[in-house]
N, C-alpha and C positions, 0 to 999 in steps of 0.2 A: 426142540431147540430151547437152548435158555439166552437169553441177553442179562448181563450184569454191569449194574454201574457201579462205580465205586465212588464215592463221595460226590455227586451227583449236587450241581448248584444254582440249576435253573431252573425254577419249577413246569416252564413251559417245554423244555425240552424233552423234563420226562414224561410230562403228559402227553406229548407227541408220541416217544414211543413206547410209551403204555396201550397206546390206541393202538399203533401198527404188533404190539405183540397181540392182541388181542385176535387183531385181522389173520395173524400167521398162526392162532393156537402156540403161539409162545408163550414162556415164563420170563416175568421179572425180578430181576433179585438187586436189592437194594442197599449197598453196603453204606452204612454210615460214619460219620456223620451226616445230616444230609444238609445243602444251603437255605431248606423250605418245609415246610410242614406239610405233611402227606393232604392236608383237609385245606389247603389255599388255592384261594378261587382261580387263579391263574394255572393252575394243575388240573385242575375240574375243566375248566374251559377248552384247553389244548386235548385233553382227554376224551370231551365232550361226554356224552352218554355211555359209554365203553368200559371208564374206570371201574365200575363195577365188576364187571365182566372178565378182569383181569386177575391171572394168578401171581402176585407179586408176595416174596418174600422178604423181609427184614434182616438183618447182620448188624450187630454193635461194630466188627471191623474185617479188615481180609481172613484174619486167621481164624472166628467163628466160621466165615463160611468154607474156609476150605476143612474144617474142622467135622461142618455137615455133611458136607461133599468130597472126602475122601476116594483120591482114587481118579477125580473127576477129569475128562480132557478140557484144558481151558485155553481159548485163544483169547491172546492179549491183542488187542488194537489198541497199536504208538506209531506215533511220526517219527517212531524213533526204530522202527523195524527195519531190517535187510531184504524180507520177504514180503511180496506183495499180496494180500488176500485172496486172488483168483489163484494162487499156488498154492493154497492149503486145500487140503481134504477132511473136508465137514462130515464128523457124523450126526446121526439124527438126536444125540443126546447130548452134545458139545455146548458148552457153556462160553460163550465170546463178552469178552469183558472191554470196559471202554472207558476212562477215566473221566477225572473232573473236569468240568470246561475249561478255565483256567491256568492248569498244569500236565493234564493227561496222568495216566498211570503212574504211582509214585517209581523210580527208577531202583530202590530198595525192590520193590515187587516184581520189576523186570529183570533185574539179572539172573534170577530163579527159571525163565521162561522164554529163556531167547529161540528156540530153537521154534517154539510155540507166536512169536509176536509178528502181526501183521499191518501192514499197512494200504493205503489207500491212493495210491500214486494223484502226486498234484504238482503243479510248476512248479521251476522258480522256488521263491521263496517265501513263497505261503505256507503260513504256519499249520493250520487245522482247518478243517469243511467244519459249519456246525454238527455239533452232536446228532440230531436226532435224523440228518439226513446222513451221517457215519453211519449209525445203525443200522437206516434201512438200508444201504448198498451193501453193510458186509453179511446182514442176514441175509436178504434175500441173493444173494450168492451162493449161502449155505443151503437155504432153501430148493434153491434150483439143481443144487449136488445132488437134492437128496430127491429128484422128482417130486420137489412143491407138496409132501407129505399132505396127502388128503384135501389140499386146497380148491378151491374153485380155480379152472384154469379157464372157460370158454363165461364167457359174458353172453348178455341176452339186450337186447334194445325194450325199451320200457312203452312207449307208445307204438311203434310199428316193425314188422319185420324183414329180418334181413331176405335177401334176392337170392342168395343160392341152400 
């Protein structure tokens, strides 16, 4: 699976989900401009020890990466979608994109991708969930499509064991 943000302006956010692609054997891909410097401690932090660990790619803007990515399936995530994200069908190499805090997806790049854009059902008239908790409900969505791809699914207790 790939996560992609597109001008991306929180450094805590992506460090959050820098961490969780890491936990999922995800890719990040990092279109710019970005609101922060890849090396600011507030990114290290939310990342914590992971960042390293992480497959994250660089883009000067959209059209570099779709440039690289030819061909690629990409779900868009907007509050601006008709389709809700438990109704797409994730493949294991699908690329889901999420925009800037801010603004979301620029709407130039969504009219190219409507049949592609997804949402996150929320009241009312609440604007957007934070980012990095966006990410993790619509990956692991795709994740669980795709039977949690090699993941750890059964946990183990650390000091004593379970009864059955």
């Amino acid at each position: 699976m790939h996560i992609v943000l597109h001008e991306p302006e929180i450094p805590a956010n992506t460090g959050n989900i820098g961490r969780t692609c890491v936990a999922t054997g995800t890719d990040l891909h990092l279109i710019e401009p970005l609101g922060f410097s890849l090396s600011e401690k507030q990114l290290k932090r939310a990342g914590m020890d992971y960042w390293s660990q992480l497959s994250v790619t660089r883009y000067l803007h959209f059209e570099d990466f779709q440039k690289k990515h030819p061909g690629a399936k990409i779900w868009m995530a907007t509050t601006k979608a008709k389709k809700v994200y438990s109704d797409a069908n994730f493949g294991p190499d699908d690329f889901i994109m999420f925009g800037k805090e801010s603004a979301g997806i620029p709407e130039e790049i969504l009219v190219d991708y409507e049949e592609d854009c997804i949402r996150i059902p929320m009241l009312g008239e609440t604007r957007s969930l934070n980012l990095s908790n966006a990410v993790a409900i619509v990956l692991y969505e795709a994740l669980r499509q795709n039977n949690f791809m090699s993941l750890n699914t059964e946990g183990q207790l650390h000091r004593l064991t379970w009864n059955t």
